[in-house]
C-alpha positions, 0 to 999 in steps of 0.5 A: 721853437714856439708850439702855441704859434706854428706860423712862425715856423715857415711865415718870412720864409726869406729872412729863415733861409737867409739865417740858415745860409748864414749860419752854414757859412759861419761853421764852415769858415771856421773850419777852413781858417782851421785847415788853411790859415797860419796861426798869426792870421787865424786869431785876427779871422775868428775875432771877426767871425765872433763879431759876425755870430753876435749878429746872427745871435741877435736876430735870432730873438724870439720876435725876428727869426720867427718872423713875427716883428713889424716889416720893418724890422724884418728887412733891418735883420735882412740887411744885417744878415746879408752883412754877416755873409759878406763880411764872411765871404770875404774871409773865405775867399781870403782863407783860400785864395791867400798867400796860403790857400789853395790857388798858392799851393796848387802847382798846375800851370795855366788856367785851373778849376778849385773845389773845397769840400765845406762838410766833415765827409765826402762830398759826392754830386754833380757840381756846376760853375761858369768859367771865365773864357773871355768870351770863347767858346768852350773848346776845352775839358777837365783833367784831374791830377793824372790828367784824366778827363773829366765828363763834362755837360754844358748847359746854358749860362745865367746870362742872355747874350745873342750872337749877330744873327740873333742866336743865344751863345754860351761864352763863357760856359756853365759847365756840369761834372760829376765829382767826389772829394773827400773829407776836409780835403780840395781838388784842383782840375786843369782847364786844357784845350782840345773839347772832350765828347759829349756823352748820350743823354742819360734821359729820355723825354716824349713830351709828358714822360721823362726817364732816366732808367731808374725812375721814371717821371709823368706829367699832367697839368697838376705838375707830377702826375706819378712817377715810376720806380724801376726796382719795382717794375713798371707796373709799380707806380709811386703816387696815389694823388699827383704831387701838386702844389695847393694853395690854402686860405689862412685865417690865422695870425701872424703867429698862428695863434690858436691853431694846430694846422694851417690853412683853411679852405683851398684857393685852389693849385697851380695849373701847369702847362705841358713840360717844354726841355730845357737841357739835355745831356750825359749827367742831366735832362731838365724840363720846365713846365709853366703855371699859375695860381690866382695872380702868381705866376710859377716855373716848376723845374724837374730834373733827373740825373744820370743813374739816380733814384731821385726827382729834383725839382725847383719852383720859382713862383712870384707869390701874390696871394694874400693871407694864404699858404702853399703846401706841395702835397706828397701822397704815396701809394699803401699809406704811410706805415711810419715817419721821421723828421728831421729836426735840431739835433737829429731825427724825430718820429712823429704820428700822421696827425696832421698838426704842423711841426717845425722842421729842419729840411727832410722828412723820411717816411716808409709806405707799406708796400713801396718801401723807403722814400723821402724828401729833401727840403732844403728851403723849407722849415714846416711840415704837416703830415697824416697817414695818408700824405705829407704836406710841406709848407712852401710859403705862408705869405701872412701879415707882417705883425698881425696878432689876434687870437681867434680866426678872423674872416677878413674877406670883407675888410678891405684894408686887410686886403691891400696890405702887402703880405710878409712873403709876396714877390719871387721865392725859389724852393727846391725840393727832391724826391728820393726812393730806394736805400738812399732815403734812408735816415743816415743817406739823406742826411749826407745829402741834404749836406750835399745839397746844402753846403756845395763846395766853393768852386774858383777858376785862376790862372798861373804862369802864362795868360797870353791867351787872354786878349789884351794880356801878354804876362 
């Protein structure tokens, strides 16, 4: 941590959420080499890994993880990182597809789906993953172990693919399912044929209102103009100020030296369009709403679950905003009587004095009236708060290396202006929204673990794959 520079906190947001990425993976490697791989192999595993946490170490020095080195050094810590998660993905997919993983053990015939729990308690959520059907057609479903049927959702795939006539097609599949697994365990499903029911929708949306009972979600040109919350009546809205993302001048350094809170005055936020529905089925409705700030284009992606007191939402922004910073504005209604963060180690309190203060991807916090709530923030690393509202910093796009000590007006210095900022050009950043007994301390932690760290999914075959065009074994 460096106090005396609160820009470090969240300034190259990509090379923060790739060591984050990195190290989760790291942990959780160790453990599977632990639970699947013999002796003889394991030792050769770890000396590898120690190899790969060497690295990590190093670009945690204090000029590179904060991001305050030159541009140059920030990418060679990337490229290094991203080296350290594939020689790591390499391993795992060695631990659990190897002569004595999963795939090996599993007896299913035919085509199956594997799940592997990477955290120390259930795992509990929707999963989703695309499934090779060399190109058919999802005419299938899930069975468990006692040949069950698991709901599925199909939903667009990553892909864009037409058919003749120019219709977009979904072969192979992206598929959704709701599913558990215990503690250091796996689960492996049968792909069978024959196509189970789809569900109703499990939301309604009219256009500017999306809800799935629990919670309901209103729309403006702002982004999230209130949402509802069941439990209370429908009377009980959750927000005083729309959740709005805003973008702020920063006159600060790189490091943010000599300042307690970033920002200055407001550039202004991202306008929206009206919602437009994405997907909609038994376990989930998604909507998009497009937008914009200034030069950045933005997608924000909300999305509700079957029977969950929470809103999840994604925005994909290609970030063009020199020397600013975008904060998402939370506000709820009564204030906000007390606050927690978490940070290394666990769960601090903290006063609504509006300084920024690192943190590690949650906040929980009470308001008067409307009980508990929180934020998961799996992308993000900085927050301000006062007892009015909670401010995430999303990005702070500032200039690589650029160290001085007292604010600068630097609107009239032109090369200043056409430098490239450390964070421009596209970034995703999720966030959730949580209301009820789950933003509780000990919930949020195991779904922010959830949320962080899914399990690895694969889909094989054993016996048979006649069915595949061209193979006959």
């Amino acid at each position: 941590l460096e106090p005396h520079a609160v820009g470090c906190y969240s300034v190259c947001g990509h090379l923060k959420r790739n060591m984050r990425a990195a190290e989760l993976e790291l942990i959780d490697c160790e453990k599977l080499i632990k639970r699947y791989s013999p002796s003889t192999k394991a030792k050769k595993y770890f000396q590898h890994l120690n190899t790969q946490w060497e690295t990590i170490c190093f670009n945690q020095f204090h000029d590179i993880l904060p991001g305050s080195a030159i541009r140059e050094a920030i990418d060679v810590a990337n490229m290094q990182i991203g080296g350290v998660r594939d020689n790591v993905a390499r391993i795992t997919h060695d631990v659990l597809r190897g002569d004595s993983g999963i795939s090996a053990r599993c007896e299913i015939e035919g085509q199956r789906l594997h799940l592997v729990n990477r955290i120390d308690s259930e795992w509990e959520g929707i999963a989703d993953c695309e499934i090779w059907m060399d190109w058919m057609a999802w005419n299938h479903h899930l069975e468990d172990e006692k040949g069950r049927k698991i709901n599925c959702q199909i939903i667009p795939p990553s892909y864009l693919e037409f058919d003749e006539k120019g219709n977009p097609r979904c072969s192979p599949p992206r598929i959704l399912f709701k599913i558990d697994i215990p503690s250091g365990k796996s689960i492996s499903l049968k792909i069978a044929e024959g196509d189970s029911q789809p569900d109703s929708p499990c939301c309604t949306f009219s256009g500017d209102k999306l809800s799935n009972g629990k919670v309901e979600v209103c729309f403006n040109q702002w982004g999230i103009s209130d949402i509802y919350h069941s439990a209370r009546g429908r009377g009980w809205s959750v927000l005083e100020t729309p959740l709005a993302f805003e973008c702020y001048a920063d006159q600060s350094d790189t490091w943010g030296h000599s300042v307690e809170t970033l920002g200055g005055p407001s550039i202004g936020a991202i306008k929206f369009e009206k919602p437009l529905l994405v997907y909609e089925g038994g376990l989930r409705t998604m909507v998009c709403l497009n937008g914009i700030i200034g030069n950045s284009k933005a997608r924000l992606f909300v999305w509700l679950n079957k029977d969950e007191e929470a809103v999840h939402m994604r925005l994909d922004i290609s970030y063009a905003e020199p020397l600013s910073l975008l904060k998402a504005i939370l506000a709820p209604h009564f204030g906000i009587k007390s606050r927690f963060d978490r940070v290394c180690g666990g769960w601090i309190e903290r006063e609504g004095d509006g300084k920024e203060y690192a943190l590690h991807h949650a906040v929980c916090f009470n308001s008067r009236l409307l009980g508990d709530m929180g934020l998961l923030l799996p992308d993000t690393f900085a927050l301000d708060g006062t007892r009015v509202s909670i401010r995430p910093t999303l990005i702070r796009n500032n200039v690589n290396a650029y160290n001085q000590w007292t604010p600068y007006d630097w609107s009239g210095n032109q090369r200043m202006k056409e430098k490239f900022g450390s964070d421009e050009g596209p970034t995703s950043i999720r966030m959730s929204f949580v209301i009820g007994e789950k933003a509780r301390r000990e919930r949020m932690e195991k779904l922010l673990n959830c949320t962080m760290r899914p399990p690895y999914i694969w889909d094989d075959f054993r016996g048979k794959m006649a069915r595949l065009k061209g193979f006959d074994s």
